[in-house]
N, CA, C and O of each residue as an XYZ file, in Angstrom:
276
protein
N      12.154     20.783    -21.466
C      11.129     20.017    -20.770
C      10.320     20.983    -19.902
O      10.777     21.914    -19.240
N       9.109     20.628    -20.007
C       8.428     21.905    -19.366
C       8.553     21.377    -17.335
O       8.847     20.304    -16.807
N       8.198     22.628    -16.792
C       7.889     22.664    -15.600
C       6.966     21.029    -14.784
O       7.233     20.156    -13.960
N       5.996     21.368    -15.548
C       4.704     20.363    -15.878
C       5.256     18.731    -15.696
O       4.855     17.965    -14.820
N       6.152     18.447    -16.623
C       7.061     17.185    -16.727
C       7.722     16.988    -15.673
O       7.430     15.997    -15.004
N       8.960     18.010    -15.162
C       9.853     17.952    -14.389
C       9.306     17.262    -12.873
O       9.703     16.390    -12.101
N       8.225     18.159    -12.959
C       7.008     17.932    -11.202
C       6.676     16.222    -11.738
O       7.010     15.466    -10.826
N       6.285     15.681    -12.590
C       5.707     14.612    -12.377
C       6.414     13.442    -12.999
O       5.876     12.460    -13.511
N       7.937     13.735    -12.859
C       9.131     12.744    -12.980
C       9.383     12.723    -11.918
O       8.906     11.670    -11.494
N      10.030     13.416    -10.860
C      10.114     13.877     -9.925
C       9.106     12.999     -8.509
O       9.447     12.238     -7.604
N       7.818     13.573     -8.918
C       6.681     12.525     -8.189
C       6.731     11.123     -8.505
O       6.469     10.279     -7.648
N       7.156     10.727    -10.057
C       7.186      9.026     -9.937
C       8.742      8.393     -9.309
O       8.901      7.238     -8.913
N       9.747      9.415     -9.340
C      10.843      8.673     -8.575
C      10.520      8.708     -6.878
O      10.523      7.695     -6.178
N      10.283      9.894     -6.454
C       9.712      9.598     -5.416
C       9.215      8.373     -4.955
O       9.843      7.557     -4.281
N       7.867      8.265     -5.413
C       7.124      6.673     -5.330
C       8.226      5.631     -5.612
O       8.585      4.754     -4.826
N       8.694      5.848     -6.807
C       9.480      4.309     -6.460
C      10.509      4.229     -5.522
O      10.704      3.120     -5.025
N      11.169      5.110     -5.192
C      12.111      5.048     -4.119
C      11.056      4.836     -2.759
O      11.573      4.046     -1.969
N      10.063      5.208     -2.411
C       9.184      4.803     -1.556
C       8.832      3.696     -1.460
O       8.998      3.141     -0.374
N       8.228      2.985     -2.545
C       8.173      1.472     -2.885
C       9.585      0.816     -2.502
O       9.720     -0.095     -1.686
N      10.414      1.312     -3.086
C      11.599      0.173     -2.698
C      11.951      0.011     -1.520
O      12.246     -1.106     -1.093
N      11.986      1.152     -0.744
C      12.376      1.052      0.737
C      10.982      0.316      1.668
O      11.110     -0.337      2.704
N       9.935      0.575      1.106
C       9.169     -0.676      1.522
C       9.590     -2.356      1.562
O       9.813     -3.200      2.429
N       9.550     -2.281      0.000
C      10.241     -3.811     -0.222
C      11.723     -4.152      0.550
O      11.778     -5.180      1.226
N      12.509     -3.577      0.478
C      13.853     -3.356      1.520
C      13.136     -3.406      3.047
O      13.965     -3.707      3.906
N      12.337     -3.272      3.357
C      12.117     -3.641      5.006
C      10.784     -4.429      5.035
O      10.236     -4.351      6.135
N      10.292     -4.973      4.358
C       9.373     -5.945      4.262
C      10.527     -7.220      3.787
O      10.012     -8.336      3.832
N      11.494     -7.208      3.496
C      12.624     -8.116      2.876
C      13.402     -8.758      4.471
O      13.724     -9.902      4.788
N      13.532     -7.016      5.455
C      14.071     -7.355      6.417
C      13.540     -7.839      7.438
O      14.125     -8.647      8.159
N      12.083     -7.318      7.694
C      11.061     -7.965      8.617
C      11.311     -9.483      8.584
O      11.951    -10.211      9.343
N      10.572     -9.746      7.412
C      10.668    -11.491      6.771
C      11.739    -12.178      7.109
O      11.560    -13.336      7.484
N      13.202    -11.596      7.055
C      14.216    -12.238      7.303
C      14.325    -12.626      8.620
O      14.725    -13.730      8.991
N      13.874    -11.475      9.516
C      13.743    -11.681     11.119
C      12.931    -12.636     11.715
O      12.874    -12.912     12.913
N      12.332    -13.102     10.832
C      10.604    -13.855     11.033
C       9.463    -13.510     11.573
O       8.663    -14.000     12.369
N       9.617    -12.167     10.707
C       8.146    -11.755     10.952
C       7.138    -11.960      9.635
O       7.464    -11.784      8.461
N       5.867    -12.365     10.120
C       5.164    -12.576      8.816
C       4.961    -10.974      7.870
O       4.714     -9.899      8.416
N       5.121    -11.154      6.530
C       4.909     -9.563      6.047
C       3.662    -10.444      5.187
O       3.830    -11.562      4.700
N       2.573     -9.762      5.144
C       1.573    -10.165      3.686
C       1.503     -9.345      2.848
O       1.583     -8.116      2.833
N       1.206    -10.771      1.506
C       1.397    -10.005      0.063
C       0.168     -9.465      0.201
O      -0.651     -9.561      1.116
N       0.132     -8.559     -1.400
C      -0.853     -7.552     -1.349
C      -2.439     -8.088     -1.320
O      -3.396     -7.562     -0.750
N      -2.394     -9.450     -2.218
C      -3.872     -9.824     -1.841
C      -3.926    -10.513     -0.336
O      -5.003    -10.209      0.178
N      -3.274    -11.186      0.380
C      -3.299    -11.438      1.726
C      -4.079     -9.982      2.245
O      -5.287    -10.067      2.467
N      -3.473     -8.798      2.418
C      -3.244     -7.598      2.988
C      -4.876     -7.098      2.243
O      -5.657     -6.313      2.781
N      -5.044     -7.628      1.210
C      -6.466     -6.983      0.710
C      -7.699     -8.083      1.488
O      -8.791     -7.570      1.734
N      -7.568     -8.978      1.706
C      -8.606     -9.549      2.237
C      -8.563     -9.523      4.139
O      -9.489     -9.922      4.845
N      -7.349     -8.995      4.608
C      -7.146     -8.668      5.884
C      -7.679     -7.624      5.810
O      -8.324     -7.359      6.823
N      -7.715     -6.568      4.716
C      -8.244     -5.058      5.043
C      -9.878     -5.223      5.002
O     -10.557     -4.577      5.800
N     -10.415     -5.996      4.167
C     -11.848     -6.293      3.993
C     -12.156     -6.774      4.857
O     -13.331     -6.545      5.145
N     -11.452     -7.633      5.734
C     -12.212     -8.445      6.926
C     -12.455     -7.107      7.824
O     -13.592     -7.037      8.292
N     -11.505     -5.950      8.166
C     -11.719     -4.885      8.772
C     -12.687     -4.796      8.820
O     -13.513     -5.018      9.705
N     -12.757     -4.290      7.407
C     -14.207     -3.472      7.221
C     -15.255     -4.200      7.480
O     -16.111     -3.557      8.086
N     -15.596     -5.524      7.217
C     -16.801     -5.541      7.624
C     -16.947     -5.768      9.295
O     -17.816     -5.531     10.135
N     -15.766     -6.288      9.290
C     -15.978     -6.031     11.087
C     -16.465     -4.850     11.604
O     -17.407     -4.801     12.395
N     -15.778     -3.771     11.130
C     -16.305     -2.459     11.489
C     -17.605     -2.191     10.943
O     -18.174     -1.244     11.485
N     -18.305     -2.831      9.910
C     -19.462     -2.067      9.522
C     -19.400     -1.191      8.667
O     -20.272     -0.357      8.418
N     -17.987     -1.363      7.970
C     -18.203     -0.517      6.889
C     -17.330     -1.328      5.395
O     -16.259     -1.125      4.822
N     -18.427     -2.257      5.221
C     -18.484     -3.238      4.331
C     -18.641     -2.879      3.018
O     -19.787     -2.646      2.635
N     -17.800     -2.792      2.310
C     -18.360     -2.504      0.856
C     -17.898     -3.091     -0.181
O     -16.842     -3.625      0.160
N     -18.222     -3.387     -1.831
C     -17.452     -3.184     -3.204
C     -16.637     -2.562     -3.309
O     -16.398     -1.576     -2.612
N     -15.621     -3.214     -4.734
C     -14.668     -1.820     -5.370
C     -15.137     -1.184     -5.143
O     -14.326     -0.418     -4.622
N     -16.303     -0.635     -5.082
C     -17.157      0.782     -5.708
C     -17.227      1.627     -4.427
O     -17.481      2.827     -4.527
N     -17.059      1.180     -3.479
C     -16.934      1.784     -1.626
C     -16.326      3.110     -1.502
O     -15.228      3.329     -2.013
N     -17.190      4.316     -0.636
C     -16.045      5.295     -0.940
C     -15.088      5.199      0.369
O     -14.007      5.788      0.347
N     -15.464      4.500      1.436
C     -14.824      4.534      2.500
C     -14.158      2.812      2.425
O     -14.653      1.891      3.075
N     -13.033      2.669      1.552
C     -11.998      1.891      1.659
C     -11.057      1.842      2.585
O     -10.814      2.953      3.056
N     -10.304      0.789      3.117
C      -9.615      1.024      4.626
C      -7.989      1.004      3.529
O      -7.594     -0.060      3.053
N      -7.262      2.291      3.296
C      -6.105      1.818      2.577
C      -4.827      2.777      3.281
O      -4.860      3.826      3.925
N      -3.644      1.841      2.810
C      -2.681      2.600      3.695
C      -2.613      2.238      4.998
O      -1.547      2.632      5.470
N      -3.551      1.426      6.106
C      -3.592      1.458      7.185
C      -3.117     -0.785      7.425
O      -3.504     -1.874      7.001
N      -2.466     -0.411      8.024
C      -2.040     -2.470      8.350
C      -2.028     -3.005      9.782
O      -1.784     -4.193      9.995
């Protein structure tokens, strides 16, 4: 298996072990009663951002608000 492969098996377990430990404390939040939102909840909370801020856009936007909650 080349080098090439190894790096980008490697990078997708990463992510999913990242993902899961998300879901594992978005599981535990919730249990505590805290509200967690799903991803389209969380996409139209991020858009309301933006246009609050003035930086309103389409898919096509290069300044998307992502990663940030």
């Amino acid at each position: 298996m080349s080098v090439q492969s190894q790096e980008t098996i490697k990078l997708i377990s990463a992510g999913l072990k990242v993902g899961i430990k998300a879901y594992e404390s978005a599981m535990r939040l919730s249990a505590a009663g805290y509200y967690v939102p799903g991803f389209k909840d969380f996409q139209r909370q991020a858009e309301r951002i933006n246009v609050a801020s003035g930086r309103a856009g389409g898919a096509n936007s290069s300044h998307r608000l992502v990663g940030h909650a």
